[in-house]
Each structure stands twice: as structure tokens, then as C-alpha cells.
N, C-alpha and C positions, 0 to 999 in steps of 0.2 A: 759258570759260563751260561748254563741255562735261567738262572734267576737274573743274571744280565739282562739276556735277550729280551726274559717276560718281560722286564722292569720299562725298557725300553719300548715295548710295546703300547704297554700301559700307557707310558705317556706321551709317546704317538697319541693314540687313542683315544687322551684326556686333550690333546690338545687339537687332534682332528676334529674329532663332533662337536664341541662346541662351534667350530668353524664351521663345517657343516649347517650347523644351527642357524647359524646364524646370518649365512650363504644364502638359504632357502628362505628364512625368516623375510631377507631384505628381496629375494625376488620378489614371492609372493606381495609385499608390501608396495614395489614398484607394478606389478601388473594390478592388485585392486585398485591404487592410485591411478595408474592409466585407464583402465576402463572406465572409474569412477567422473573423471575428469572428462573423458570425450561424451559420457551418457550428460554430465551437466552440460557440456558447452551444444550439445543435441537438443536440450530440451531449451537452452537461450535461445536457441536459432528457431526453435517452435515460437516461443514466447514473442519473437521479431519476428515473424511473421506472422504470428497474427496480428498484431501492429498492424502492417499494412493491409491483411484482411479489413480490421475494421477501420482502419482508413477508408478505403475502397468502398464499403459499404455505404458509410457517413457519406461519403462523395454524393456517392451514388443516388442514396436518399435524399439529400440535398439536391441534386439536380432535377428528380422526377416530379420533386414538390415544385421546383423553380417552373419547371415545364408545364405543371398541371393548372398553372396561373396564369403562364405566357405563352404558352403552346409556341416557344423559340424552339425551330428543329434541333437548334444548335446544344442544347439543351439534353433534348434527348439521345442524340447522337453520344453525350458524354456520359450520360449515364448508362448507355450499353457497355462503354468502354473502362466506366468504373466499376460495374458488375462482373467484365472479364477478370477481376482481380481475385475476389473471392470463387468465380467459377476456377479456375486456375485449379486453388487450393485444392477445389474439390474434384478435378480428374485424376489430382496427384494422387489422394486418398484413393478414390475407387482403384485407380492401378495399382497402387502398392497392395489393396485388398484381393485384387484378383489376376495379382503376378501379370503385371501388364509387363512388356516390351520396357526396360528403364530409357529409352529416350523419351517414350510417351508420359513417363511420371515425371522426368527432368523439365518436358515442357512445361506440364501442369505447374510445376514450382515456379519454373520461369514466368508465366502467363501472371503465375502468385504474388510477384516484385519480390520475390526471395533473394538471398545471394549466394551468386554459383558457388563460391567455396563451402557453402553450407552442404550441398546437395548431398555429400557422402553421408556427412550427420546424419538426417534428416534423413534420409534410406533408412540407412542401418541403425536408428532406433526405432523406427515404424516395425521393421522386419523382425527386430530381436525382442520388443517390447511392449510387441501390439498384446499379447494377453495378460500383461502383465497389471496389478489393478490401478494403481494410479494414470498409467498411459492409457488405459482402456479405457478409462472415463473420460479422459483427455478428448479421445479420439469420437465418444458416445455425444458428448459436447459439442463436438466439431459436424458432426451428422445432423444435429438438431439444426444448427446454424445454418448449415448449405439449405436442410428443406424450407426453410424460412428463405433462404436467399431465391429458392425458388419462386416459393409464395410471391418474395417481391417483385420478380421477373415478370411473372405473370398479371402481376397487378399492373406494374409496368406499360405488358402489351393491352391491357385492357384501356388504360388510359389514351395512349397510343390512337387505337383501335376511335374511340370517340371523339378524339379530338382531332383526326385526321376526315371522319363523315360527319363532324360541326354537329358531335348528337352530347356535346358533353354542358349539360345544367351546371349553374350554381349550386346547386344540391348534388349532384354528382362530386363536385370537388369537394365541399365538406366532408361528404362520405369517406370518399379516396384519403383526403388528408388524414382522415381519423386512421383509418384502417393504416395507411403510410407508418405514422406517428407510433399506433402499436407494433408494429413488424418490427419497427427499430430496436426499441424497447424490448423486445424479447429477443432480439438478435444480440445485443448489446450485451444483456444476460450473459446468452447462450459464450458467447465472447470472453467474457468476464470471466466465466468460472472455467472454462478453455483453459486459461491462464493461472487460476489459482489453484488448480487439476496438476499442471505442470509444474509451479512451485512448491505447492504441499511435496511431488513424488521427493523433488531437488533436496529439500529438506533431510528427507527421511533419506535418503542416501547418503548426506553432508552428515546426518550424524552416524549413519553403520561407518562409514567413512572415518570418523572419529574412534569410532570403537573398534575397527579392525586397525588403526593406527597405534591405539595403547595397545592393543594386545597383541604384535608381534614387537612393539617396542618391549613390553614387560619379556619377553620371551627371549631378546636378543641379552636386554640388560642382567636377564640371571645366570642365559650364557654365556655372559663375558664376565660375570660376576667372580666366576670360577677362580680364574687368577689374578684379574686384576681389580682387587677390593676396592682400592682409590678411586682408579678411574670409574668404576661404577659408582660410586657417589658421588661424583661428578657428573656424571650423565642422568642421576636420578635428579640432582637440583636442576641441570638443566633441561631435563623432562618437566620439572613442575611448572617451571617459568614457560615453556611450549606447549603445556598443555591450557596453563593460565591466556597465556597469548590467546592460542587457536581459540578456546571459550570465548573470548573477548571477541574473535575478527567474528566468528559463527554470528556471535548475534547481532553486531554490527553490519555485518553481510545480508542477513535474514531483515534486520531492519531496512537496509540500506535498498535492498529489492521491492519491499514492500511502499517503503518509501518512491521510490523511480514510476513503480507501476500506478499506483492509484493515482499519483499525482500528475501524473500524461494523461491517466483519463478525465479526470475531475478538469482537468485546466483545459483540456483537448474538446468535452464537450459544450461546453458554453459558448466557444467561437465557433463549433459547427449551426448551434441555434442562432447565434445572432448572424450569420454567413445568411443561412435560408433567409431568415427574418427579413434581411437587407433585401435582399434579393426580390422577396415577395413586397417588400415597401414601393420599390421600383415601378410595380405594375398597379399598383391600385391607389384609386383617390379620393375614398372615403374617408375622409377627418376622422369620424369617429373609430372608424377600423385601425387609422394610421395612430392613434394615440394609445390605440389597446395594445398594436406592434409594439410602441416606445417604452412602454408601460413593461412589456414583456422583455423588451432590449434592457433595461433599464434593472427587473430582478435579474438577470443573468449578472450584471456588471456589476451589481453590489456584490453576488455572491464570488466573483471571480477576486474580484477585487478584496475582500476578508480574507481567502483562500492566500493570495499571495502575499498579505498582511504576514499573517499565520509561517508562511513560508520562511518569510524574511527572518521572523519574529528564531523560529526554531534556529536559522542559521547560524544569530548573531549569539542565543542562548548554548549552541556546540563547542563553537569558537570562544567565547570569552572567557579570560582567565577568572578565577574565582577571585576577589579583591574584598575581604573582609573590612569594613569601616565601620565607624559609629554614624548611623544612619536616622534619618527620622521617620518614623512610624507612622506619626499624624500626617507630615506631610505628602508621603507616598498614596495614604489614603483619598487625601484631597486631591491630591493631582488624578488619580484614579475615578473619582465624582466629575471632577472639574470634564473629563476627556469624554465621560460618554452621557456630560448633563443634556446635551445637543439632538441624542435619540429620542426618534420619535415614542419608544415605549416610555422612556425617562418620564417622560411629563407626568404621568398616570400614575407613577412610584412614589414612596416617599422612601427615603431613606434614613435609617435611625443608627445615631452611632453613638458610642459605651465607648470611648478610648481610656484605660486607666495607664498603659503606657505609651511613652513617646521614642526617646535614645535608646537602639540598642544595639547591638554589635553585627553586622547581616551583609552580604552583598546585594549592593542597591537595585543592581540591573536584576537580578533574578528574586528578590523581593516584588518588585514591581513589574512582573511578568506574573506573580503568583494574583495576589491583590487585584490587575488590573484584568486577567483572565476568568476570575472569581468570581468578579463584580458584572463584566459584562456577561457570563453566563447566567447569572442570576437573573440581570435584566431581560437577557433573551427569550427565559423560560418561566418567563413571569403569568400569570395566568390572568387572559384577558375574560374570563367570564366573573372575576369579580371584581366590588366596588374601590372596597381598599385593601390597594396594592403594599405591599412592605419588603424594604431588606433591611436587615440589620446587621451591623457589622460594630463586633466587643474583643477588646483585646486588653489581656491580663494576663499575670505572670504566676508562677509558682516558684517552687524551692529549685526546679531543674531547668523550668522550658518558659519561652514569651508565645503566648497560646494566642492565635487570632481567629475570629469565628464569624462567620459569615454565613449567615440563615433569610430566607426566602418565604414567604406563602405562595408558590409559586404551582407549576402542574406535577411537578415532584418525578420521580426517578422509580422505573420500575426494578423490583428485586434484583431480577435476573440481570438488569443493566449495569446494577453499582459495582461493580467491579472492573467490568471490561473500559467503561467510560473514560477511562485512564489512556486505554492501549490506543498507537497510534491510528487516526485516518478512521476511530468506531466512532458512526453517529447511531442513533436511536432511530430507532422509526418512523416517529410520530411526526415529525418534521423536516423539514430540510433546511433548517436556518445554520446548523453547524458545520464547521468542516471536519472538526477529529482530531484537530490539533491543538486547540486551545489547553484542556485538562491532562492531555498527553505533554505539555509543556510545562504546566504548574505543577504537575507530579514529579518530571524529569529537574526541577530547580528544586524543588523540595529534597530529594531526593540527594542533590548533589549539598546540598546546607546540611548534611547530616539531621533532617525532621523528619516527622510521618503528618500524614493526612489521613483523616476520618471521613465519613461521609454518614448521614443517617437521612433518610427518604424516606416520604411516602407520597403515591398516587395521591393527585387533588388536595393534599396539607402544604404541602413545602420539602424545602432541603435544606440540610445543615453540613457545613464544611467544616470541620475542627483541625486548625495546622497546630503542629507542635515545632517549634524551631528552640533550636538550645542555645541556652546563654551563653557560652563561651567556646571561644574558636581558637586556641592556643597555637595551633599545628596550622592553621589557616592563614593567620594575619600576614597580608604580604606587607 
């Protein structure tokens, strides 16, 4: 009777704890999940507002530049009331710093174009996560900014101020515009990294996130392992397939951010420059001033305009199915000549070509996103301080791969650069003729052809591009 009752116990006992276990395992996993979830949708609502910070700002700047031309009150009237936006931001800050009264910090959000559903967010991560290091830079960021927003305030009344006692020179407004111009500029910065403070934190939580995921999954799985062998390998195969998924959304998500943000700004800034431009065109009637405007309207809309080339270009290379054909090599490449013989750098190139193969097995559309991305990088970063220009592009096969190569004496690629070149929205320093998406596009086709790309650089020699695509596509052929 008594070895009953133990027995009985026992398996109570075997059959309680793992419940237990596994009780606890799944709270805990729902409350890291909830906190995890309302600190990111907190730092989104960061990220949207500053949005409208630097909206506001741009306005703003925009209008004081428009004003310091045409001295329209109406003008400056609006740029007080686009400066209340980012003031806003910033009484909400100071109160949340110095435990103001929460209707005084609610207004500050409000005055921010915030949205009131945010407002609990946007509290209670200021409150729980002001020391914490990536918000605190966040917030370090956002300090910098307001005192520039000040600066520009000030500069503001100062314009104001002269243009109201008719004591403001032609030299004066150079000045003021210069000074304008840089405030933005490092406001814009200050902005910038605001934003990439809060996605870096988003990150690093998306992955503990992950890791506090497997490890009270691993915890439940060996829990219930206990008696039910089957069904725990059933749950392991469909943990791989969830964990394979999650990996996949994580960095489709992380791309997908990265993607949203640069490209609001990149697209967002060119129509605040040609807005003033216009604007200041309005007021002056100097030919030659009005052709340096056009001139200036004019690099903004090439750039905007390759930008959403690029755009288009990535969209159609996510979306399209891969369609494996017998394709022409030569042709791709000509059509490729033929598309950028028209640029202005073109002329000053020659271009030399080594074709030893033509048919070969490839998907067309993403061949000739690699080739035609290649070719006009090459063109782009051609080096104008010498006499003869060259690219050469040779293509030939081996026992495994159809190798095409595409070499430059061109300003060449610094060390540190040849790697990241790849990653989406990175341009180099040296110029601004790129968007970040071109060689982010010819790696990502490559990529999906099952090849590799090479790159080998140097400062002021040139660059050489080596792709390796393989002869046969068995599993591919639709």
C-alpha cells in the first residue's frame, strides 16, 4: 500500500513539474514578448517623430531662407510656426528630464505633431530607458539638435531684426544663407543618427528577443520531451522551420527598415532644395544667378531621378521569378554600351572588349542588372584627371563557371570600402554621384544565380570586378 501511494506520487510529480515547467517557461516567454514588443513599437513612434521633427525643421529652414530674399511676413510668420514643431519635442524632453506635470510633457508631444496614441509609449520609455545606452545616445542626439534648433531661432530673430530696420545688405544674406545652410546640415546629422541610435537599440533587442525565444523554447521542448518522444520531434522540426522563418523575417525586417528610412530621406531631401530654390527663383532677376538656380535644380533631379531608377530597378529584381533561359552574353553586353553610350563621361572612355563566350544558360533580367550596374559604375568612377580613359570587359569559361570581368583605370576603391560597397544605401565619401543601390543589386542577382563576385582595387590604378556564374542550372530551369 505504501509503495502505491510513493509510486503514485512520483508520477504526480513526473507529471506536475514538467507542467510547471513549462507553465512558467510560457509566462515568462509571453511577458519578455510583451515588454519586447511595446519597447519596439516605443522606439517606432520615436523614429515617427522625428519624422516630423525634421520635417518641421526643413520647413522651417525653408521658409527663413525664402524670407531672407523676400522679406514676405507671411514667410516668417511660418517659420515660427514650423519651429514650434521641433520646440514641441523639446519641452517634452526637458519635462520628462525634470519630472514635469505629464500634461506639460503631453503638450510638448502634441505641439511635436506626435500621435496621441503614442503618448503612453513615448512616456514610459523615456522614463524606464533614459539610462539605458542606446536610448541615452538617442536622447544625447536629440540635445544636440534642439541646441542647433536654437541657434537657428536665434539666427532667425536676427534676420528678422534687420530686415524689419531695412539694415539687411546683400552681404548680409550671403552670410545668413551660408550660416542657414550649415545649421541644417548638422541638424540633419544630429537627426540622422537620432534615428539610427533607435534602430541599432531595436536591433539588439530583436535579437535577445530571438535568444530568449529558443531558450525557453529549448526548455519547454525537453520538458515535454519527458513523455512525449513523438511529439517532441515534431516540435523540434517545427522549431527549425520557425527559427529558419524568424532568421529570414529578422533580416528582411532589419533590411526592410533600413530600406524605408534612408530612402524618405534621400528622396525627401532634394524636393526640400529645389522647394527653397523655386522659391528664391521667384524673387531675383539675374540671368546669370537664375541659370546657377537651374544648374543647381537640375543636379538635384538627375540625382533624384537615378535614385528612383535604382528603386524601381530593386523592386522588379525582389519580385521576379528566376526564369532560367539560354541567353546572349554578347548581346546583353551591347545593349548595356548601347544604354549609357549617351553620357556625358562616355565620350572620354573607350571601351575594350575580349567576348570568347556568347550562349549560356542565366536569367536575362538579372544578368543585365549585373552587366548594366557594372558598366555604368565603372563609367561613373572613371578618373577624370587622366588622358586615356579605359574599361574593359572579357568573358570566358572554365571547366565549372562562365567568368565575366570588368576592369577600369578608373579612381579605384579604398580598402576599407571593398567590402561594405555591396551593403544596401553605402556610398563612399568621395562623392555623391551614387545612391547605394546599384552594387547592392548586382551582388543581390548574383547572389540569387547561385555565383560569387570578386572585386580587387586600388587608389588612383583602377578596379576589377570578377563574377563567377555556373554553367548549369538543373533545379532552376522553369
Amino acid at each position: 500500500m505504501l509503495n502505491n501511494t510513493l509510486l503514485k506520487k512520483i508520477k504526480l510529480g513526473n507529471v506536475f513539474i514538467p507542467l510547471l515547467i513549462v507553465t512558467l517557461s510560457c509566462t515568462l516567454l509571453i511577458i519578455s514578448n510583451y515588454f519586447t514588443i511595446k519597447i519596439l513599437s516605443a522606439s517606432r513612434a520615436y523614429i515617427n517623430g522625428e519624422s516630423h521633427y525634421s520635417k518641421g525643421q526643413n520647413n522651417a529652414t525653408r521658409h527663413l531662407t525664402t524670407y531672407l530674399f523676400t522679406k514676405d511676413v507671411t514667410e516668417w510668420k511660418s517659420f515660427n510656426r514650423e519651429l514650434n514643431v521641433p520646440y514641441g519635442d523639446q519641452i517634452a524632453r526637458m519635462g520628462l528630464l525634470k519630472n514635469a506635470p505629464i500634461e506639460t510633457v503631453e503638450a510638448g508631444l502634441r505641439a511635436g505633431r506626435n500621435n496621441p496614441k503614442d503618448f503612453d509609449d513615448l512616456i514610459w520609455l523615456f522614463k524606464n530607458f533614459k539610462s539605458v545606452s542606446f536610448f541615452e545616445k538617442a536622447i544625447k542626439e536629440w540635445k544636440k539638435g534642439d541646441l542647433l534648433i536654437e541657434e537657428l531661432n536665434l539666427l532667425g530673430q536676427e534676420v528678422h531684426q534687420k530686415t524689419t530696420t531695412n539694415n539687411l545688405s546683400s552681404t548680409d544674406q550671403q552670410d545668413i544663407l551660408k550660416k542657414i545652410s550649415r545649421l541644417s546640415i548638422k541638424i540633419n546629422q544630429h537627426e540622422r543618427a537620432f534615428s539610427e541610435k533607435l534602430s541599432s537599440g531595436s536591433r539588439a533587442i530583436k535579437s535577445l528577443l530571438l535568444i530568449i525565444n529558443i531558450f525557453f523554447s529549448l526548455i519547454i521542448i525537453g520538458s515535454v520531451s519527458i513523455y512525449y518522444l513523438v511529439i517532441v520531434n515534431r516540435l523540434k522540426r517545427s522549431k527549425t522551420e520557425t527559427e529558419e522563418t524568424n532568421k529570414n523575417l529578422t533580416i528582411v525586417n532589419t533590411e526592410l527598415d533600413k530600406f524605408v528610412y534612408s530612402a524618405s530621406h534621400d528622396l525627401r531631401s532634394p524636393i526640400s532644395s529645389l522647394k527653397g530654390l523655386i522659391e528664391i527663383m521667384n524673387t531675383e532677376n539675374n540671368i546669370t544667378q537664375l541659370r546657377a538656380y537651374l544648374a543647381l535644380m537640375n543636379q538635384n533631379l538627375d540625382k533624384q531621378d537615378q535614385f528612383i531608377k535604382d528603386i524601381i530597378n530593386y523592386s522588379r529584381n525582389k519580385k521576379a521569378k528566376m526564369t532560367i533561359t539560354n541567353v546572349s552574353l554578347v548581346q546583353i553586353i551591347e545593349d548595356a554600351i548601347s544604354l549609357n553610350q549617351y553620357r556625358q563621361e562616355t565620350q572620354q572612355i573607350k571601351i575594350n572588349k575580349t567576348l570568347h563566350i556568347d550562349n549560356i544558360l542565366s536569367d536575362e533580367l538579372k544578368l543585365k542588372t549585373i552587366i548594366n550596374n557594372l558598366l555604368t559604375n565603372a563609367i561613373k568612377y572613371s578618373d577624370n584627371g587622366k588622358e586615356n580613359r579605359y574599361i574593359t570587359i572579357n568573358t570566358y569559361e572554365d571547366h565549372q563557371s562562365n567568368k565575366i570581368v570588368i576592369s577600369d583605370n578608373g579612381i579605384g576603391i579604398k580598402p576599407e570600402y571593398q567590402q561594405k560597397i555591396f551593403d544596401m544605401f553605402f556610398v563612399t565619401n568621395n562623392n555623391n554621384k551614387g545612391t547605394g543601390l546599384g552594387l547592392y543589386l548586382v551582388k543581390d542577382a548574383i547572389k540569387a544565380l547561385n555565383g560569387t563576385i570578386e572585386i580587387s582595387s586600388k587608389i588612383d590604378i583602377g578596379t576589377k570586378f570578377t563574377i563567377n556564374l555556373p554553367k548549369k542550372y538543373d533545379s532552376l530551369i522553369l
